[in-house]
C-alpha positions in Angstrom: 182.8 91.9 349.8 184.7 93.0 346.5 180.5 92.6 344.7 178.9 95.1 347.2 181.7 97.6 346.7 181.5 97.3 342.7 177.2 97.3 342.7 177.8 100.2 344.9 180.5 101.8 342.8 178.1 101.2 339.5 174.2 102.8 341.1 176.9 105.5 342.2 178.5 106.2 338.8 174.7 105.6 337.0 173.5 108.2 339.4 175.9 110.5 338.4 175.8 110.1 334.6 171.6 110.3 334.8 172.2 114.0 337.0 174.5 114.8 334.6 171.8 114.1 331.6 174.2 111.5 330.1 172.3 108.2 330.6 168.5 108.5 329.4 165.8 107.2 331.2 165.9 103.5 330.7 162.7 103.2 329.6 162.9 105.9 326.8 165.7 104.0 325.7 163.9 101.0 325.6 161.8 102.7 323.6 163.9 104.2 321.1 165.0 100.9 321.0 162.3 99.3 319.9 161.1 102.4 317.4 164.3 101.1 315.6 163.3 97.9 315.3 159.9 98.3 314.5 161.4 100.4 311.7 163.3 97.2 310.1 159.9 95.3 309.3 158.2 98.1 308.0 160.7 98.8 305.8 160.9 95.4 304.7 157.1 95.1 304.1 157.0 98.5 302.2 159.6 96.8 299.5 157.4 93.7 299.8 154.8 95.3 298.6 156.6 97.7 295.8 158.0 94.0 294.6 154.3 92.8 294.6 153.3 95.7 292.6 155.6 95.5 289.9 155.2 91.6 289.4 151.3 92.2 289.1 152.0 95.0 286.7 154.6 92.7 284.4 152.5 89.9 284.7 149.4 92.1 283.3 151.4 93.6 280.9 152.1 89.6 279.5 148.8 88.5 280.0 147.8 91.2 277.8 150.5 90.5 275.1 149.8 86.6 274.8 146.5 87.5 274.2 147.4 89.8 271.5 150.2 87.0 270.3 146.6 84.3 270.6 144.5 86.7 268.5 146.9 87.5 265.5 147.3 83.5 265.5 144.1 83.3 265.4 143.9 86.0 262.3 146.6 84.0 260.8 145.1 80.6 260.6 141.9 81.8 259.6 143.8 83.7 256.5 145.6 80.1 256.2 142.7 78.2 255.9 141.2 80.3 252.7 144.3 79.8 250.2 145.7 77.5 248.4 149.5 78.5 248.7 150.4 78.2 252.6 150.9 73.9 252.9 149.9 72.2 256.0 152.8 71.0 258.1 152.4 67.2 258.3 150.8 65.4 261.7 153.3 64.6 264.3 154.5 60.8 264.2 152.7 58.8 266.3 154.2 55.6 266.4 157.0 54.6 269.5 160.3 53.3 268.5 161.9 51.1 270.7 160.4 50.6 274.8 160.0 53.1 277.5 161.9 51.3 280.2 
């Protein structure tokens, strides 16, 4: 009978404590609890969605300067074309020098 006496010893001793305002109510526990791990996502999803922000903004911010980069190459070739003193570069080779395999 050494179980009944301990579970008796135990409801005893949790009676006690929850008198004494020691233990809280089990189910505001559990809820605390579970406040505390809801917290974890949410914090993980707010930085989720800082990290998106920035990557969109870096990724507009390089959109934007290739398309400057496209448009002074543009500028460029077109100045190219209409003198004499800037020489062509020659045509890549095109012939294959030995096999593939």
């Amino acid at each position: 009978m050494p179980t009944l006496t301990l579970r008796t010893e135990f409801e005893r001793r949790l009676q006690a404590l929850q008198q004494a305002g020691d233990i809280p109510d089990p189910r505001e526990a559990q809820i605390t609890r579970l406040k505390a791990e809801n917290a974890k996502p949410r914090e993980r999803l707010t930085q989720s969605e800082q990290t998106i922000t920035e990557l969109t903004d870096f990724r507009t911010q390089t959109l934007a300067r290739l398309a400057a980069q496209h448009e002074e190459i543009v500028q460029l070739r077109e100045a190219a074309a209409g003198t004499s003193r800037v020489s062509r570069l020659p045509a890549p080779r095109t012939t294959v020098i030995g096999t593939c395999s």
